[in-house]
Structures are given as C-alpha cells and as structure tokens.
C-alpha positions as CSV (number, residue, x, y, z in Angstrom):
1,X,151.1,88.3,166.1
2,X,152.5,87.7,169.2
3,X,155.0,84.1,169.4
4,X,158.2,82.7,171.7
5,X,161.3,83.9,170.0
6,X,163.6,81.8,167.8
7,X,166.8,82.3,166.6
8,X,166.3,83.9,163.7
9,X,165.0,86.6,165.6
10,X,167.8,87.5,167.5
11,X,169.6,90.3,164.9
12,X,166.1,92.2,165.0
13,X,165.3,92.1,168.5
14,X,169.4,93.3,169.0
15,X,169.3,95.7,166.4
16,X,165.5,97.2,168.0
17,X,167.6,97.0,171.3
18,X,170.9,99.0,170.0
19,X,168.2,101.7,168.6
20,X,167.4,102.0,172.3
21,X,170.8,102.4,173.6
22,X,171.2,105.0,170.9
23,X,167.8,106.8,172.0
24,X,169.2,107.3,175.2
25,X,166.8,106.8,178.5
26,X,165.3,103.7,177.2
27,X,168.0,101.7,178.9
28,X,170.9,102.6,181.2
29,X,173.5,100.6,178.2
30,X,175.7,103.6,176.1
31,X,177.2,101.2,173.9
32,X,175.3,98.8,171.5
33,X,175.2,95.4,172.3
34,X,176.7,92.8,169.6
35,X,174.7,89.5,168.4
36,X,176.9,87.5,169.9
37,X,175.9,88.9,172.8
38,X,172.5,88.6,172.3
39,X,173.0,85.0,171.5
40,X,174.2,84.3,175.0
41,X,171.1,86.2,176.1
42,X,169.0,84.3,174.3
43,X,170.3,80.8,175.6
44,X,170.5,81.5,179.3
45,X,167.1,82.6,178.5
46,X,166.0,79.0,177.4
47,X,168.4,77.4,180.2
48,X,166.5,78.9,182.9
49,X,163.1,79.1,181.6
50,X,162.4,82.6,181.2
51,X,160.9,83.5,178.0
52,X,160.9,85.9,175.0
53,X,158.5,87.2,172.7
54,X,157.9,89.0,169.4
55,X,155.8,91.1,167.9
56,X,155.6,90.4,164.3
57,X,154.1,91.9,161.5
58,X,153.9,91.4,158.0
59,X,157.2,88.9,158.8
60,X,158.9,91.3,160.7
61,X,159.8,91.8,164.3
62,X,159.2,95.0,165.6
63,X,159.2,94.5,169.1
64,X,160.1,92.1,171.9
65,X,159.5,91.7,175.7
66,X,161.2,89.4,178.0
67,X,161.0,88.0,181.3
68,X,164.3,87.8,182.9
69,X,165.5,85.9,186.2
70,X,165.5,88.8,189.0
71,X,168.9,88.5,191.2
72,X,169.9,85.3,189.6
73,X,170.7,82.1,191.7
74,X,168.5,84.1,194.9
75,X,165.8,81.2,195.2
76,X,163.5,83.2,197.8
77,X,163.0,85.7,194.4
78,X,162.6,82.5,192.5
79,X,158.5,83.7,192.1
80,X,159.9,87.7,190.9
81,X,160.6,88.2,187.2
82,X,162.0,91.3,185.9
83,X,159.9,92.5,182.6
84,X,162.0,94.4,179.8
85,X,160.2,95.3,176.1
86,X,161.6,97.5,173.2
87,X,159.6,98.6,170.3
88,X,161.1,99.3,167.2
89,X,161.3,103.1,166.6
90,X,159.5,103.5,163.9
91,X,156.5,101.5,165.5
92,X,156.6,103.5,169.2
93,X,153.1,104.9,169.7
94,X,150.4,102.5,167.7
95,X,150.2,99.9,170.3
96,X,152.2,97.5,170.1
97,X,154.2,97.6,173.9
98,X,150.1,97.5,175.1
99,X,149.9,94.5,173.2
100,X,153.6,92.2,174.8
101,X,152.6,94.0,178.2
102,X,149.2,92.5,178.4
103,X,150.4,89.3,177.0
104,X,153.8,89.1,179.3
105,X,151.6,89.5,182.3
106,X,148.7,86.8,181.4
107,X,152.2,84.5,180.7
108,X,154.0,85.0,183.2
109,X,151.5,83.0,185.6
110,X,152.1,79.9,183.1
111,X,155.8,80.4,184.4
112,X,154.9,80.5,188.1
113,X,155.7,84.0,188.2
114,X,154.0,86.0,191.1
115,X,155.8,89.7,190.9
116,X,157.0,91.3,187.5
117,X,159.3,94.7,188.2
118,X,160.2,97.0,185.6
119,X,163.3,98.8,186.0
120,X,163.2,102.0,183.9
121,X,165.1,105.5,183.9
122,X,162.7,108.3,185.0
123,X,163.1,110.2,181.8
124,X,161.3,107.5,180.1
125,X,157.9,108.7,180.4
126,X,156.4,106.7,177.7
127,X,157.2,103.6,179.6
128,X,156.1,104.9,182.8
129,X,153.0,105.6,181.7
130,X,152.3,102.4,179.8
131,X,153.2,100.3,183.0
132,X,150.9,102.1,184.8
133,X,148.2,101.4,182.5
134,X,148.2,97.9,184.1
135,X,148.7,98.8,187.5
136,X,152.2,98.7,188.2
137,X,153.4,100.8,190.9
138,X,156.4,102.8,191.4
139,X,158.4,100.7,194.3
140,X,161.5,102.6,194.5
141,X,163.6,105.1,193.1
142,X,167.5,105.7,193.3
143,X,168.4,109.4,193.0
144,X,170.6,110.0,190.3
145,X,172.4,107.3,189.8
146,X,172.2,106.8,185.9
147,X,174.8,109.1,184.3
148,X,174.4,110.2,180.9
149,X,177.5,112.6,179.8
150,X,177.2,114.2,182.7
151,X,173.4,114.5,183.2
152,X,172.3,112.0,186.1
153,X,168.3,110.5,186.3
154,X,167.0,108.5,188.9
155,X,166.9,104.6,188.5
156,X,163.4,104.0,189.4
157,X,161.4,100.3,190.1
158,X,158.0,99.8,189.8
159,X,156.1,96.3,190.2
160,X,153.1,94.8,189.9
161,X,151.7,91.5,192.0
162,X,150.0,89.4,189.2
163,X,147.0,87.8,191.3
164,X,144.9,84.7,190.4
C-alpha cells in the first residue's frame, strides 16, 4: 500500500535512509541523519506542500519517495520537483521503487508539478536503471565531484517532463 506519510513514520523512513548512507552511493550523506532531523524534514515538507509517501506492508514501512522543492525560494523552478526514494535493504529488488516511482510521477501533476529530476551518484546503477524505465533522461553530469574516502563519482541529473 502506497499512503502520505505521518509522523509515526518518520523513525522508519530515517532509519531506511541512514541504511543508505551506510550503503554508500545511494546518497552523497557519510553520516546518518538523526530523527530530529528528519522531523524538520518532514514539516518543511508539509509547509511547502511537497509530499511524502510510504510503502507499507504488513504494517511496516519499507520504503519512501518524496518530492522535494528544487532550489528553494527560486519561483521560475516553482513547476520542477526534485524526486528522492529509498527502499529498505532487505526489500531492494521485488518491486517496490517501481511501484512509489510510478505513483510519484501520476502525483506529482496533482501538485502542479511539470519536471521531476533525480539526482543520483553514477555508481548507483540500480537507480539509474529504474529511472529510465519511465523515461527519465540523463541531463547532466558533474565529473567527480562526490568524494568517498578518496574515490570520486560523478554527480549526475536526469529528468523527466511529466506531460498531460
């Protein structure tokens, strides 16, 4: 099942986020992120109309997608949303990112959003390929700029114009 966040949700979408940052390459974060944190996430979230949601199963979250404000306060990107999902790790590979992609995109026209980019490292392959299951194209791609105890990756963008 597929729902808006709530509150209660918040230590498993931070802890399926922190497994991330421990994965490496799943996001450019090397330390884990604390609930408070993720709190403050949430609410500028709901402040600014940008929503969440969870994947649930069996009463558990296992994985989330958002869409965030791109370059806050910019109004001429007020119609560009950037799109971030995590899976839990133990539920990578049976679906479920397919499932909050697909639902994110038919969404995001509900919250006058016109462009979704995904900012990803290029190591993440998985990702890659799972945007470009739904057509998103690679839109840039800044040469080794993620550092990762020495090893650098490219900080790559791809996008996708949602269209009536």
């Amino acid at each position: 099942m597929i729902r808006k966040i709530k509150t209660g949700d918040l230590e498993a979408v931070n802890d399926i986020y922190n497994q991330a940052v421990q994965s490496k390459y799943q996001t450019a974060e090397t330390e884990f992120t604390s609930l408070e944190y993720r709190r403050s996430w949430y609410e500028e979230h709901q402040v600014a109309h940008y929503p969440i949601f969870v994947y649930e199963e069996n009463g558990e979250v296992t994985g989330w997608i958002s869409l965030s404000e791109y370059r806050k306060g910019r109004r001429a990107l007020r119609y560009t949303s950037e799109v971030s999902y995590y899976i839990r790790k133990d539920k990578q590979g049976r679906g479920i990112g397919i499932k909050l992609l697909d639902y994110a995109i038919r969404k995001a026209r509900d919250y006058n959003i016109k462009t979704l980019i995904a900012i990803l490292l290029e190591p993440n392959t998985p990702s890659i390929r799972l945007l470009e299951k739904f057509n998103f194209q690679k839109w840039g791609d800044m040469p080794n700029v993620a550092d990762f105890d020495g090893v650098e990756y490219n900080h790559q963008f791809y996008g996708l114009r949602i269209t009536e």
